[in-house]
Phi, psi and omega in degrees: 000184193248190179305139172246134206222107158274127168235034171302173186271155171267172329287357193323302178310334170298323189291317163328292198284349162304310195291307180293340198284308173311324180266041169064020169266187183230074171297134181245108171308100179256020235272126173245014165222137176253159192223116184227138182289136168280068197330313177317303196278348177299288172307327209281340190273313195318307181269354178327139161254079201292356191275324198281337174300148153271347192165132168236093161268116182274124208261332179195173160341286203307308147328284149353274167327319175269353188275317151284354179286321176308294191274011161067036196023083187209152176237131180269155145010110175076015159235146186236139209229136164238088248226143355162285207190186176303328160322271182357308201268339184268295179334303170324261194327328197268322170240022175272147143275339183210159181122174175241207160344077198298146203215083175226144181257124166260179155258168196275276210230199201272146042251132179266097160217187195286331195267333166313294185299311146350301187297333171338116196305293193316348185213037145297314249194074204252333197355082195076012185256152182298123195214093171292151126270118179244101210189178189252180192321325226215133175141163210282180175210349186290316190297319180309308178295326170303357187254328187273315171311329153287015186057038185281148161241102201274206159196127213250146131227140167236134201278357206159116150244197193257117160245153178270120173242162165267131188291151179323130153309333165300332195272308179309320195277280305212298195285275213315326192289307184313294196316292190318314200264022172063010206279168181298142172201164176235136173254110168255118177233118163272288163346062196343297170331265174336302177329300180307300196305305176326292203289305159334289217281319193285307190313300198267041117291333162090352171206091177289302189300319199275333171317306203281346175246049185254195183247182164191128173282125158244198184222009170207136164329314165303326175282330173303302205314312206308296192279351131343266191318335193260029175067022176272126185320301223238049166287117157285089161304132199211142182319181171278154139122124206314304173311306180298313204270003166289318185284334169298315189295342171282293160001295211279000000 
């Protein structure tokens, strides 16, 4: 199969490209982000009395991922959870190892986002009740205060911020080869950033023109705008979550 150009945060995206790699695709790892865990606020989670929450709300995987790297991937006894989409939801599965039944709420269909969750019958109605946010340095904050208005008493954390890295001189030399020879690629941009980020790096990489008429997969309307307005041709919208983005890539 042909290429696939990830543009998820490390370290998360390595494990993605093992999966695609194993079904027989040729991932090229583009990360214009590392995402490091707040060790402090980890622990601080470890001793949490989870029976006191009305609801543990989760902002992306990657939340998802440190809450369990916290709870030693075991879900404990009595937390309810709630979380953004199918990423969310796979990351659960994918890393709990022990426990029993999760008691987690999404939204049923797209678009998945905080405002989606938002919609929920269950975080209608907060009136004094205990409400975590669990979620990283950077990322919208108006759905929180809308929780608050709602009467939660939250208590906000953050697990893990974002620092800006450059994707490998390997990957760039491997796309410029590809651009040269006209050959196909699929582009996944989860992000509005990353879009911004992509399109830059491919331009002053010299093959700019051919990144933008290849396709790319997002996982939100906003993020199609992004990558629109910068002139890529050929855009998908595709749920969050390793399944959709298998099936797209079969698709393509």
């Amino acid at each position: 199969m042909g290429a696939v150009v990830l543009t998820q945060p490390q370290p998360r995206v390595a494990a993605l490209a093992a999966r695609l790699r194993l079904a027989g695709h040729h991932p090229i790892v583009c990360s214009f982000a590392e995402l490091v865990s707040d060790a402090a606020e980890l622990e601080r989670l470890a001793s949490t009395r989870w029976e006191d929450y009305e609801r543990v709300l989760l902002t992306s995987p990657s939340a998802v991922q440190f809450l369990l790297v916290a709870l030693e991937r075991r879900m404990p006894a009595g937390i309810r959870l709630g979380v953004v989409g199918p990423g969310s939801l796979q990351a659960l599965r994918d890393g709990l190892t022990s426990g029993g039944a999760v008691d987690v709420i999404h939204p049923p269909g797209p678009p998945y986002d905080a405002d989606a969750l938002l919609a929920l019958p269950q975080l209608a109605e907060l009136g004094g009740r205990r409400v975590m946010v669990l979620r990283g340095k950077r990322g919208r904050s108006d759905w929180v205060e809308t929780l608050a208005a709602r009467g939660a008493r939250l208590d906000v954390r953050i697990l893990y911020a974002s620092r800006p890295i450059e994707p490998a001189n390997e990957a760039r030399q491997e796309l410029f080869e590809l651009s040269r020879r006209a050959a196909p690629a699929v582009f996944v941009v989860t992000t509005s950033e990353s879009a911004q980020q992509l399109d830059n790096w491919a331009v002053s990489g010299g093959f700019g023109a051919w990144a933008r008429s290849q396709r790319a997969l997002t996982v939100h309307p906003r993020i199609a705008e992004v990558l629109a307005g910068l002139g890529w041709n050929t855009i998908t919208v595709v749920a969050p979550g390793e399944n959709a983005l298998q099936a797209a890539l079969e698709s393509a």
